[in-house]
N, C-alpha and C positions, 0 to 999 in steps of 0.2 A: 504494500500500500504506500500511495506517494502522494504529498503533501494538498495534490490537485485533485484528489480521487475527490467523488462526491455519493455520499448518499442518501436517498429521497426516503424518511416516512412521513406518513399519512394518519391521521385521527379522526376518525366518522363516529363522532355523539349524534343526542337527539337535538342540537341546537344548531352545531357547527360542523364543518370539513376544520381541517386544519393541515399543512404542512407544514415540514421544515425541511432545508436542504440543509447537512452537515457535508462540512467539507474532514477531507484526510487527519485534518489534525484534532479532531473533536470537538470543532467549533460552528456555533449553529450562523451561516451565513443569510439565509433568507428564511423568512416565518411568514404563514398568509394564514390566514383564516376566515372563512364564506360563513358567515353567519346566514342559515336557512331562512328566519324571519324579519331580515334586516336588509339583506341582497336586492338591489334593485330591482334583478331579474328573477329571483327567488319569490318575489310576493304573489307571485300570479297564484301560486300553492295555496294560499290563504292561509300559513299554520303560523300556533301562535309558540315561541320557543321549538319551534320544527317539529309540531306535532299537529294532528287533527283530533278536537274531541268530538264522541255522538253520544250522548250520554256516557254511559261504565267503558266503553270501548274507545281506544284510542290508538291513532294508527299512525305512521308517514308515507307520503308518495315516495314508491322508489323512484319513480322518473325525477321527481326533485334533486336524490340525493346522487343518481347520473348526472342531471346537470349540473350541481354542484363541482362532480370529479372535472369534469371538464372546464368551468369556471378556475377550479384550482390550479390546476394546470397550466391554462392561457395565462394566468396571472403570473406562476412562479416560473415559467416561460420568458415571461419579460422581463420581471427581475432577477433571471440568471441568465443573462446576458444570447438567449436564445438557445441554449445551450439545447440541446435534443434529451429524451429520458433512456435512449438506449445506452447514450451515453456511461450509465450512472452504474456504480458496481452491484447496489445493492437496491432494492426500493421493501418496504416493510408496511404494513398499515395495521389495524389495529380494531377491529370490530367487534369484536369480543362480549362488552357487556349487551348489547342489544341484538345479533345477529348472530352469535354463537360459532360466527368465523373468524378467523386469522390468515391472513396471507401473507406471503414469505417468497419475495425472486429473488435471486442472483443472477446477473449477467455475467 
């Protein structure tokens, strides 16, 4: 690993997306984060803290939290300097308490 390596994780709550790009040396260089009910292009969803309620039942548009990843992207896209995500040696996300997945690439 060399000082310019970079790696992408990702954090999907019920409110937010979040990245960070860490660069080689354990330093976090870009941070973004899409707030679900605050996003300009986000509101179309109606939820309020990234959620829908109907009574006892409460739920999120997945297609929200797709356009979010892509929101996240474009964003830390141009804050790292164009840089492409194939690039990156590692990418990590984190879904865990809500969606009972994890995902984990290495390039």
């Amino acid at each position: 690993m060399v000082a310019n390596d970079c790696f992408l994780g990702i954090d999907l709550s019920t409110q937010q997306i979040k990245g960070v790009i860490i660069d080689g040396n354990g330093k976090a260089v870009h941070n973004v984060a899409i707030g679900f009910s605050t996003h300009e292009k986000l509101k179309k969803y109606g939820t309020e803290n990234g959620v829908l309620r109907n009574g006892s039942e409460i739920t999120s548009p997945v297609k929200m939290w797709l356009e979010s990843i892509d929101l996240l992207f474009d964003r830390l896209k141009k804050r790292n300097g164009q840089r492409e995500f194939e690039e990156y040696l590692d990418v990590h996300n984190n879904m865990v308490q809500y969606t009972g997945g994890q995902g984990h690439k290495r390039f």
